[in-house]
N, C-alpha and C positions, 0 to 999 in steps of 0.2 A: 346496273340498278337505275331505275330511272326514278326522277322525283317530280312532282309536278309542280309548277310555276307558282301554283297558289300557295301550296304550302310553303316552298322558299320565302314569299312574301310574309308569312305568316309568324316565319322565322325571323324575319329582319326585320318587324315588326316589332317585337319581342326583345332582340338589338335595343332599337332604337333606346325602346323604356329603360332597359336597363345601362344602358350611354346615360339617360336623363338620370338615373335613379344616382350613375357615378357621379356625375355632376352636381347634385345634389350632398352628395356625401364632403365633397373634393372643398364644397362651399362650404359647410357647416365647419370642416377641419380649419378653414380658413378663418372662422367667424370664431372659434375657440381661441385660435392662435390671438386672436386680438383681442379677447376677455383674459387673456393670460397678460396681455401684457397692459391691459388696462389695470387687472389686480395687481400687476410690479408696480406701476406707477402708484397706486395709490399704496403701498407698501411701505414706497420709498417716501411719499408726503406724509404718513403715520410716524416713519423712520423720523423726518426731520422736527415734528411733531413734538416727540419725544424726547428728541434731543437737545429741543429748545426747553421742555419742559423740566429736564432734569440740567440743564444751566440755571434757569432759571430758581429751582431749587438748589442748589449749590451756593448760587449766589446768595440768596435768603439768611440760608446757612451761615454763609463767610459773616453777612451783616448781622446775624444775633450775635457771631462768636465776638466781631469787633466788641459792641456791642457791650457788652459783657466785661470784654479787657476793659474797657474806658472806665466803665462803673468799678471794676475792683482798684483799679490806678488813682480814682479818686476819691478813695476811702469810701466806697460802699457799706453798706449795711455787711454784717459778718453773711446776717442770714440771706442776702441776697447774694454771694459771693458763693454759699456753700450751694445753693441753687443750680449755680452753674456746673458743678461739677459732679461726675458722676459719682457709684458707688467704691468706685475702686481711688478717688480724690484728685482726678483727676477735671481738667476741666474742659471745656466747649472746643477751645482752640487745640487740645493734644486726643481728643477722643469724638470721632462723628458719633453725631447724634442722628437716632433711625428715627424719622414721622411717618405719619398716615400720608403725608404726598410724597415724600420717598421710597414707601411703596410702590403707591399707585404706577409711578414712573419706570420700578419694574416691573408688574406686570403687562405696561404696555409693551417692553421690550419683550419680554417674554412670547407677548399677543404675538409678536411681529418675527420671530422667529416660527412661530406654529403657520402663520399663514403662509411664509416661505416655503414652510417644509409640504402645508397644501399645495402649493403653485407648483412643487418638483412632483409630488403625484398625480398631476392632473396633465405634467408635460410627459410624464411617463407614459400615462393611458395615447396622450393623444402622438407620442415617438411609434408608439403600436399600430396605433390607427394608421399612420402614415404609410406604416408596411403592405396595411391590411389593401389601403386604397391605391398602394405601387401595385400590388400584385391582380387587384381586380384591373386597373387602366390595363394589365399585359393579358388580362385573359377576355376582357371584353375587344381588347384589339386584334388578337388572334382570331377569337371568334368571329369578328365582324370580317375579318380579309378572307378565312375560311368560308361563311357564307357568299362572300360577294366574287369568288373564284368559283362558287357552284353555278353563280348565277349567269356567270359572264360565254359567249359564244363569242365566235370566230366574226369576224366583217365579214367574211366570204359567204354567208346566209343570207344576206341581203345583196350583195354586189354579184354572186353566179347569177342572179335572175334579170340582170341589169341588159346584158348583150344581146339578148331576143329580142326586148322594146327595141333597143339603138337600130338591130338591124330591120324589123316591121316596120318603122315607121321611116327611115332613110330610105325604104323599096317603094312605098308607097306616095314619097314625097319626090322620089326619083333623085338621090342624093345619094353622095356615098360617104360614107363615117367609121372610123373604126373608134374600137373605143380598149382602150388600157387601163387593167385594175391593177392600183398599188397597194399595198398592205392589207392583202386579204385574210392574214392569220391575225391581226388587232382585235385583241378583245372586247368585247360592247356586252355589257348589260344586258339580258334578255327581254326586259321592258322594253328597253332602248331599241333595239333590234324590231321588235314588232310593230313601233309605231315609227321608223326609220323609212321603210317600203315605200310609198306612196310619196313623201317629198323626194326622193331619188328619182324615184322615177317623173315626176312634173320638173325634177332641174333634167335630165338629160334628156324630156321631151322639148323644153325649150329649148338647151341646145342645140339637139339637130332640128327645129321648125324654127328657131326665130335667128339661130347663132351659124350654123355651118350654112354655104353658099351651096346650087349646084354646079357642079362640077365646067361646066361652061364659063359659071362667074368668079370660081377660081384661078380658072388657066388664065382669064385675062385681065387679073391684078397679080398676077404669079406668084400665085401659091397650089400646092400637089392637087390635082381633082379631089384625093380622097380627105375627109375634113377629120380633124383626131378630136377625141374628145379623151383626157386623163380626170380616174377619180386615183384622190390618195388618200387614204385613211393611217392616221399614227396618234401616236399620245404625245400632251404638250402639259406639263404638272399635274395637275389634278384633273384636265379635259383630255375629252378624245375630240380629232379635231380634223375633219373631210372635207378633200377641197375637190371638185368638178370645175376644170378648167376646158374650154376648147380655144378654136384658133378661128373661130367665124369670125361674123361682122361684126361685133360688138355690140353694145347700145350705145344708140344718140340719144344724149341728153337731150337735146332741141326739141328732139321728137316725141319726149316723153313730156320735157313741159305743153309742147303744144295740145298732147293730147287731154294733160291737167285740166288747161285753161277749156277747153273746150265740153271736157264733160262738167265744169263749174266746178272742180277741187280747189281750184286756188285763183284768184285774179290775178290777172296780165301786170300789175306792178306788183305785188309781192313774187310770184313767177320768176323776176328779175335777180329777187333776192339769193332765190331761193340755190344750197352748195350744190356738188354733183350727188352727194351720197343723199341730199334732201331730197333729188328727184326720181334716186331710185328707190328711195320709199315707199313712189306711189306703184311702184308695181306689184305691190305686195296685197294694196286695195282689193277687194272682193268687185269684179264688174269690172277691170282697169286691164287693160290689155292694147298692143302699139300696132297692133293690125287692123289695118279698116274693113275686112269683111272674115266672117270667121267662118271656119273648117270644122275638119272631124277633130284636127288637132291642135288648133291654137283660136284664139279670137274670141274667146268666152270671156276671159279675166276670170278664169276659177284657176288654172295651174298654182299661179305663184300666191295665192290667198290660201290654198289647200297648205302649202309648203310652209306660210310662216305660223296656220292656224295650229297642222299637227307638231311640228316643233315645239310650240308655245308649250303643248302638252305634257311634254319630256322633256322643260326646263332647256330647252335647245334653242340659240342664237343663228342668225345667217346674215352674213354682209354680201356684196356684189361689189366687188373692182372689175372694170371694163374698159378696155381702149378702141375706141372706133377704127375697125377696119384689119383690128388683130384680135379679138379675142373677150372675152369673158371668164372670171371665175368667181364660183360661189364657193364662198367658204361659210361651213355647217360648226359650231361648237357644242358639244355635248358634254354633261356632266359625267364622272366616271359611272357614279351610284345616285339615285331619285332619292335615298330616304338620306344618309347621311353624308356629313361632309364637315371637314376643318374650315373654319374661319377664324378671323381677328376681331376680338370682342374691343369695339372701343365706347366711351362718353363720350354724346356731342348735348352741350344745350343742356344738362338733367336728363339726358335720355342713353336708353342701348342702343346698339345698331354693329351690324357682324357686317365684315365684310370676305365673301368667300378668299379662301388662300388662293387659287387660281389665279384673281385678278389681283393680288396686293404683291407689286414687286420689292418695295422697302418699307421701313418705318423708324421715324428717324425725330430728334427733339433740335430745335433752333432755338436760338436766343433772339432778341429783338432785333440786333443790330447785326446780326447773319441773312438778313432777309431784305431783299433787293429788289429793285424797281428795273421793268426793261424801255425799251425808248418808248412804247405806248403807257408808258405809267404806270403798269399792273405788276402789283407785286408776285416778286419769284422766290426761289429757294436756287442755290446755288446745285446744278446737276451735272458730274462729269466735265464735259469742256465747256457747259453753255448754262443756261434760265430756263427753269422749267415753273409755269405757269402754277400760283397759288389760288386757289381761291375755298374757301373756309363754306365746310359743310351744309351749312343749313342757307345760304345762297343757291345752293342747289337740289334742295328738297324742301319740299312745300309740305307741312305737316298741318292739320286742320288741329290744331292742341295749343290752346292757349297755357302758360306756364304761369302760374300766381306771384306774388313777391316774396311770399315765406320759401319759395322754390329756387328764386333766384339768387335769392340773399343765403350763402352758406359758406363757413370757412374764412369768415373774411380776415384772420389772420395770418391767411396761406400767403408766403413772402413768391413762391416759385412762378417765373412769369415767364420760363420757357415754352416752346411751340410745336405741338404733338404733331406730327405732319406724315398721313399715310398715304406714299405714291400707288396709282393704281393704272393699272396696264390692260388694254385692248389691244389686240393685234400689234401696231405698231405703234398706236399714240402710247403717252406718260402722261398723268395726271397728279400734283400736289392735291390734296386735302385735308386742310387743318381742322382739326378735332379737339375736342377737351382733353380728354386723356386715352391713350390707348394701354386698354385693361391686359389685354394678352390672348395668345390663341387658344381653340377651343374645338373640340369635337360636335358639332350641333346635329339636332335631327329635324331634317326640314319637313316645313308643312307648306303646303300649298293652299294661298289666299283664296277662296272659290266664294262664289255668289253673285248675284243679279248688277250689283257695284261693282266697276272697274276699278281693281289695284292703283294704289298710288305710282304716280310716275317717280323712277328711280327706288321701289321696293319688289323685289321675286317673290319673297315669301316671309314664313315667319319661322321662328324656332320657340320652343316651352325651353325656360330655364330650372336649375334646379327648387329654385322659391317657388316657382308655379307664375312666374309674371312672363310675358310675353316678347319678343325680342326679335324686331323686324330687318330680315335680311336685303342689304342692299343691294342693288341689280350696275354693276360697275360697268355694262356696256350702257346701260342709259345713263347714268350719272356721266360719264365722257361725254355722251352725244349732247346732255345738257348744255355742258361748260363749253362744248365746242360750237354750241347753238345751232345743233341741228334737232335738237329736240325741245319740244315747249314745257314748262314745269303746267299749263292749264289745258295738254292735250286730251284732259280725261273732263273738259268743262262740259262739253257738250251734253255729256250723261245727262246731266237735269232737263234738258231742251228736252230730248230724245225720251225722257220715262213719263215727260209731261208734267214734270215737276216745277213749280218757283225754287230758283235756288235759296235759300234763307240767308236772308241779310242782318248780319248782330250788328246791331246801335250801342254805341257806346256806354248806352246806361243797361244795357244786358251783359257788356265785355267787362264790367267793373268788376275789381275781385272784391273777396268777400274780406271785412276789415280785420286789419291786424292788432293782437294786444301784446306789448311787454307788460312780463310779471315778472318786477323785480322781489326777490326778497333772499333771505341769506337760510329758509329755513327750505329743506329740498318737499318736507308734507304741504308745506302751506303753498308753494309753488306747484308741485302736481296737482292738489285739490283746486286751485284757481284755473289752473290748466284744464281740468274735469270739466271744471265748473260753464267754461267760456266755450271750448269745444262743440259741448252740448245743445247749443247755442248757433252752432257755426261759424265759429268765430275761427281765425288762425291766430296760436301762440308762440312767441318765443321767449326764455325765459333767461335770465340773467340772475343771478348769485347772491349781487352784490351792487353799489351804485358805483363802483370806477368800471367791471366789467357791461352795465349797463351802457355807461357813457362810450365805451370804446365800439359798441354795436352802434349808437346812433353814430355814432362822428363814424363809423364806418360804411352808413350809406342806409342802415334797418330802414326800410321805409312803414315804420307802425302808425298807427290812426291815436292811440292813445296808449298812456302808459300808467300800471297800477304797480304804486313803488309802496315797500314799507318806508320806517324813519330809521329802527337801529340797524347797523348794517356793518361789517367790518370794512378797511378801505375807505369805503368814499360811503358816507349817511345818505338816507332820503333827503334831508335836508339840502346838505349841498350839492347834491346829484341835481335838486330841485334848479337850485341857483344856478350852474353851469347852462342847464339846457337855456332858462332865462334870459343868460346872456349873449346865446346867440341866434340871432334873427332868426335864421329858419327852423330852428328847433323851438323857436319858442313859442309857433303854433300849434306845438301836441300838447293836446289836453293833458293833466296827470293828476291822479288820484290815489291820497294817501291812505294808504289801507295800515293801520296800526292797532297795537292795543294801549297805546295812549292813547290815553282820553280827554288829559288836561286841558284848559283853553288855553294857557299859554303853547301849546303843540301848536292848537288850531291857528291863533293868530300868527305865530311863526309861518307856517305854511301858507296862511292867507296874505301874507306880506312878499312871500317870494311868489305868490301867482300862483299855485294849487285853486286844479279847478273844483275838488272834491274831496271832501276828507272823511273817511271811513274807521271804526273801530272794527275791532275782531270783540267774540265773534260776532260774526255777521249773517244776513242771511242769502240764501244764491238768489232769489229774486231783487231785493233789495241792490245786492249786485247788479245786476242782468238792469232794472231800472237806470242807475247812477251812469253802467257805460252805454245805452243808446242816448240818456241827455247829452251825455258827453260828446258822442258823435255827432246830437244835435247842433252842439256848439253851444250850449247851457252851459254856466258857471254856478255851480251848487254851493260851495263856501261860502258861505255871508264876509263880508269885507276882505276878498281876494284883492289881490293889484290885476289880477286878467280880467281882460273885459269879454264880454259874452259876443259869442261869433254866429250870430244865427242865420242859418241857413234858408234858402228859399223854401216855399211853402213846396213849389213843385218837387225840386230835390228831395225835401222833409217825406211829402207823402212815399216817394220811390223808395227813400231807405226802412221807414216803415213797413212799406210791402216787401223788405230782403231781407228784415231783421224781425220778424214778427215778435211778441211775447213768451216768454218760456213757456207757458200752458201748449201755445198752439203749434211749436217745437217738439215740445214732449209729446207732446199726447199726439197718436196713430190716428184718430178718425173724431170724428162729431161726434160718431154715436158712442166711444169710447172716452168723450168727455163728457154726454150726458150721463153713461152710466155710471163715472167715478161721481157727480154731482148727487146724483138720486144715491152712492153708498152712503156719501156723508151726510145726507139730510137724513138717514138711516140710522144712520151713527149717532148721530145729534138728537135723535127721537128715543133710542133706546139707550144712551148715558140718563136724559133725563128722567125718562122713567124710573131706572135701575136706581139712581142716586149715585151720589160719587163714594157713599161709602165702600160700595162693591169694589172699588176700584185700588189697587196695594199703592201707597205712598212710597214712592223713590224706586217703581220696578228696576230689576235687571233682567236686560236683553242678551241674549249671545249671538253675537253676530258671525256668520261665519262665512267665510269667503281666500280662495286662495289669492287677490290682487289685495294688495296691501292699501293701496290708493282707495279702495272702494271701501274696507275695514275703516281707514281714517276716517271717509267722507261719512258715511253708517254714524260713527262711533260721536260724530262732530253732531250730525243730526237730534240723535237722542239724545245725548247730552243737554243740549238746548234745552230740550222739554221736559229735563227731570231724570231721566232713567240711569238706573247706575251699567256699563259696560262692560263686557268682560268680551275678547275676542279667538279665534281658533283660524288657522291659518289652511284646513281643511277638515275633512268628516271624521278622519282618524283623530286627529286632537281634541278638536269637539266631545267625541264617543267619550276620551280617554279623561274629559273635565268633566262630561256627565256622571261618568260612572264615580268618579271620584269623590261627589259629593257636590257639585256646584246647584246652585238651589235657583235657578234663573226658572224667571217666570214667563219668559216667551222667546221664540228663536226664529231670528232672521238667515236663511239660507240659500247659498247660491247653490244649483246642481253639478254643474262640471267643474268637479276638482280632484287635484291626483291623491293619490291612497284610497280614499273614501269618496267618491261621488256625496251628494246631497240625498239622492233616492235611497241611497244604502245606508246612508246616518237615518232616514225616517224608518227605513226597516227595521232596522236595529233600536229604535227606543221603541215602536210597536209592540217588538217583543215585553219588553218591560215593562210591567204593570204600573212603576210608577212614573217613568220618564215619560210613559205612554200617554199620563195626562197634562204633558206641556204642551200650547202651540206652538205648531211650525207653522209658519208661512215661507213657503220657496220666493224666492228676489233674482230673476234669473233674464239672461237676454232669450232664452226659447220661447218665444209666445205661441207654438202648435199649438192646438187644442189634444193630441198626440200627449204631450208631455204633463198638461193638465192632467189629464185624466191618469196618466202612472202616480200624480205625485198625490190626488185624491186616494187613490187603489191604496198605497202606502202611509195612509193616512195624514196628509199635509189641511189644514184648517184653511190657509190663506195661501193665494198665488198672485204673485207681482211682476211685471216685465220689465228692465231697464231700457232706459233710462226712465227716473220714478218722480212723484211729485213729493215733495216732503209731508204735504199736508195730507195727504192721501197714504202715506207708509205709517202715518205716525195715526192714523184713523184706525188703520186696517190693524193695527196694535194693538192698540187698547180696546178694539171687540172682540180680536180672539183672548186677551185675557179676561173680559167679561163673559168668556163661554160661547160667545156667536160662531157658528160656521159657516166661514163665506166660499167657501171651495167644493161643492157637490159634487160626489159620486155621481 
């Protein structure tokens, strides 16, 4: 039965996704495993919780019963005596007494058994999963070595066609050559196979024209007239791996630089520098060839450019070891399979990066003081009987990816300061390279980098991971030739020259990152919503608890622009969190801004005394926000009688952060013309309240907000609030439905569309139905801004359509005209 090539491919295609689809699975089992064990942790701090909490009641206890004895021991009241004592006449110290907080204390234990007995059913489903995902890795692995044994032929496909070249052109060149094939039953790939031809055949034509003598200039350096040529093909771990050796004249280097210098590849003092493997690079040049007049079969400089061009194609490698005056060999590396292949997934920098299993012969973890210097200074790793050269990842890859500071700054109470180190093997070099961490191995399905831009030097390709992020495969023969400096990390610079492009130069005030906020406070809503809030903005946040866990990020290096701390806090207060940074000098240039709902002036002047450069009450508004931190950045000191002095900034830098940090309107808001039109609804709005009168309008409406992100629920719930409305919230369209029906009387409903159980379109549908639900407005609040999803949610009867991120003045507009009956959403 015969199958044809396309469909095999068609097949491993199909492979590949479903490799990606396990991979995906493999991760999510993994990302459960660590929600499981982040719900035991917080278990066990609920556990301890309660355990304090019911000491704490115990001891209470002991202190009434004391309490109690003292007062009967010194002739109490009778009736305060008989008080103590229960119905049966007994008293405090011989009979517990049950409260409302000795309760409470069991139900929290109680809480904390059911969540356990949760966590054991959710380790059951995922002990399942585990099986589920053992038995696909064994059926997707069978199936993958079944396809790739359909796909694989003989060497002897390409190598029987090999000896008719050897002997046409040694008749013709008036040479004689025999040529010996090694491992003709090695199986190769059928890809592989069809684009193999033609580099064979260009190595063994240069062979016999540039490498075998004739037979006259044999006999008189004494060697046989007739010249051999050996190809040998075998497997070396995950490569197939064909060497084309003969016994000619070898190449001279001399002669290859000369001929460098001469066609203008390189000048006569770099030339000098240049290793032996650096100059036989250049014969791989397109136009580069060491004969001064060219023939039918050599002298072009196309053989050895065909040879490194089609290779490149099929993920294939070729080096040249040569001795003048004995011989030549080209050694060919080949992948087993084009689409998949095992690698080592490691961290370097915040970044992915695989390194095929082929090239990675160890990996291994040092300590600081396992690691050694050789007589030139460079640090090693201790290797077998000798020093095998270290040098750390991103030295030898050149990534065009600037890394922010919220990216840099992670973990910093990671105590572990040993040294991830993966050797990597070429032929016969070893190479150390330290890495952040090495994640583990991994089945990948490789993609091939294609397009008018040349590949980064030291990347082959990429792989899709199971999240859908991308994850750039390292090329371990260039990374060696880097470190060994036969290759340049800015070989790829000329591109710009060559496409006629300016390369683009970032100025320092384009490389500035975007500014960092700490949001201290002890409440986790008022921390996401400032979070929201700053985000939106483009701001980066990190967020701290509490004021000692705050204090332990800056003393640990947080490099923030400014810091929004509340006052009550457990641990360590705003207050003195304030005081600490004060006291030391370089902390004591971050601005800080007490966001509280004290209000007192004695707050204020406290804060104003330790140097708070702004003081804030809740609630609050996000503008008013979004104002107080770009003064802030300004170097404005907004507290009336602070001890900080204002740090103002140049006009020139002023203007540059102005233009990075615009105003929330002009964040928010997509376009000009979608900030005229929000402008001309509320002068709409504002024409048709007056007209109407406010009596039309219900005192103290309720809104039903409804939304599956709870962050968004709060931020909604925080909004209306402000302006009057009573809240009521649904955590999707099924709850909602299930509070409509039940009687809830809300006079207008705020709704997001994608959410599980019930979508938003299918909660409109469903009060549609209902002749009375049917007369509430909805307005959808949703990030789809299609005009697509408009018009379903008009069809369904939706009155208002809003996009996030939203303007408050503008949600709270568009509210109060759909309850005065306006329709702003047209069919």
């Amino acid at each position: 039965m015969r199958v044809s090539v396309k469909q095999l491919d068609g097949l491993n295609n199909l492979i590949g996704d479903l490799v990606v689809k396990r991979n995906q699975l493999e991760a999510d089992q993994s990302r459960i495993r660590q929600f499981i064990e982040n719900l035991l942790s917080r278990v066990q701090q609920l556990n301890e919780v309660g355990g304090r909490m019911h000491e704490l009641y115990e001891k209470s206890l002991l202190e009434g019963a004391l309490l109690a004895s003292r007062q009967q021991q010194g002739n109490a009241p009778a009736s305060l005596a008989q008080s103590n004592q229960t119905d049966d006449g007994l008293s405090a110290l011989e009979m517990d007494q049950f409260t409302g907080f000795h309760l409470l204390s069991q139900e929290i234990i109680e809480l904390i058994v059911r969540i356990r007995e949760s966590v054991s059913d959710i380790q059951f489903v995922v002990d399942g999963s585990d099986e589920v995902a053992q038995n696909l890795r064994q059926v997707t692995s069978q199936l993958q070595d079944g396809i790739n044994k359909t796909r694989m032929v003989p060497f002897a496909q390409t190598a029987d066609r090999l000896p008719r070249a050897v002997r046409d052109i040694a008749t013709k060149l008036n040479k004689q050559a025999s040529l010996e094939i090694k491992g003709k039953s090695t199986l190769i790939d059928k890809l592989i196979v069809e684009h193999l031809y033609n580099p064979m055949t260009h190595i063994v034509n240069n062979a016999v024209t540039h490498g075998i003598e004739t037979p006259a200039e044999r006999e008189k350096i004494g060697k046989p007239p007739t010249g051999s040529i050996v190809i040998d093909a075998f497997l070396q771990g995950n490569q197939t791996v064909i060497t084309v050796s003969d016994d000619g004249a070898g190449i001279d280097p001399e002669k290859i630089k000369a001929k460098a210098i001469e066609k203008g590849l390189v000048t006569a003092e770099v030339a000098e520098t240049l290793s032996q493997q650096d100059l036989y690079g250049f014969l791989f040049n397109a136009g580069f060839s060491t004969k001064d007049k060219a023939d039918d079969f050599a002298g072009r400089g196309v053989g050895m450019d065909v040879v490194a061009t089609d290779l490149k194609k099929i993920r294939g490698k070729v080096t040249i070891d040569s001795e003048v005056g004995k011989g030549t060999t080209f050694t060919i590396r080949l992948p087993l399979t084009l689409s998949i292949s095992k690698a080592l997934c490691c961290l370097n920098d915040h970044a992915r990066i695989a390194f095929p299993m082929d090239g990675v012969e160890e990996t291994k973890e040092y300590t600081p003081a396992e690691i050694q210097t050789d007589s030139e200074g460079r640090p090693c790793i201790p290797w077998q009987d000798g020093l095998l050269p270290l040098k750390p990842l991103e030295d030898l890859l050149s990534f065009n990816r600037k890394l922010n500071r919220s990216n840099i700054y992670t973990n910093l109470n990671q105590a572990d300061d040993a040294i991830s180190v993966v050797v990597l093997r070429s032929a016969n070099y070893l190479l150390a390279v330290q890495v952040s961490q090495v994640l583990g191995e991994q089945e990948i399905v490789i993609k091939q980098i294609d397009g008018p831009i040349p590949k980064p030097i030291g990347i082959a390709g990429a792989t899709i991971l199971g999240d859908g992020s991308v994850m750039p495969i390292a090329d371990v023969l260039e990374i060696i030739e880097i470190a060994q400096g036969r290759r340049s990390l800015n070989s790829s610079q000329d591109w710009w020259e060559a496409a006629g492009t300016v390369k683009p130069i970032v100025t320092e005030e384009q490389s500035q990152t975007k500014p960092l906020v700490l949001v201290v406070d002890d409440s986790i809503t008022v921390r996401e919503l400032l979070s929201l809030s700053f985000q939106k903005l483009d701001y980066r946040v990190e967020q701290a608890r509490d004021g000692q866990e705050a204090w332990e990020k800056i003393r640990a290096g947080l490099p923030c622009d400014m810091i929004f701390c509340d006052i009550e806090m457990p641990k360590m207060n705003g207050l003195e969190l304030l005081a600490q940074i004060q006291q030391d000098e370089l902390l004591a240039t971050i601005p800080v801004a007490m966001l509280t709902s004290r209000g007192a002036e004695k707050h204020r002047q406290l804060a104003a005394e330790l140097g708070a450069t702004a003081y804030l009450t809740k609630p609050y508004t996000e503008k008013e926000l979004m104002d107080v931190a770009q003064k802030m950045l300004a170097g404005d000191v907004l507290l009336k009688n602070s001890t900080r002095k204002s740090s103002h900034v140049s006009a020139k830098t002023k203007d540059a952060f102005v233009e990075q940090i615009p105003e929330a309107e002009t964040l928010i808001i997509p376009s000009p013309s979608e900030l005229l039109k929000q402008e001309a609804e509320r002068e709409a709005a504002a024409s048709l309240t007056k007209n109407k009168h406010t009596t039309a309008f219900k005192p103290n409406p309720l809104v039903l907000i409804v939304d599956d992100s709870v962050t968004v629920r709060e931020l909604l719930s925080m909004t209306f609030s402000k302006a009057g409305y009573r809240v009521e919230q649904a955590r999707d369209g099924q709850q909602a439905w299930e509070k409509l029906t039940g009687g809830l009387a809300c006079d207008v409903v705020i709704c997001d569309i994608e959410m599980p159980r019930m979508n938003g379109l299918e909660l409109l549908a469903h009060m549609q139905n209902d002749p009375v639900l049917a007369q509430i407005p909805v307005a959808m609040l949703t990030s789809r801004g299609a005009e697509k999803h408009r018009r379903m949610a008009a069809d369904r009867g939706a009155k208002g359509y809003l996009t996030k991120p939203y303007l408050e003045e503008v949600l709270l507009d568009v509210s109060k005209r759909l309850m005065l009956g306006e329709v702003i959403l047209e069919v």
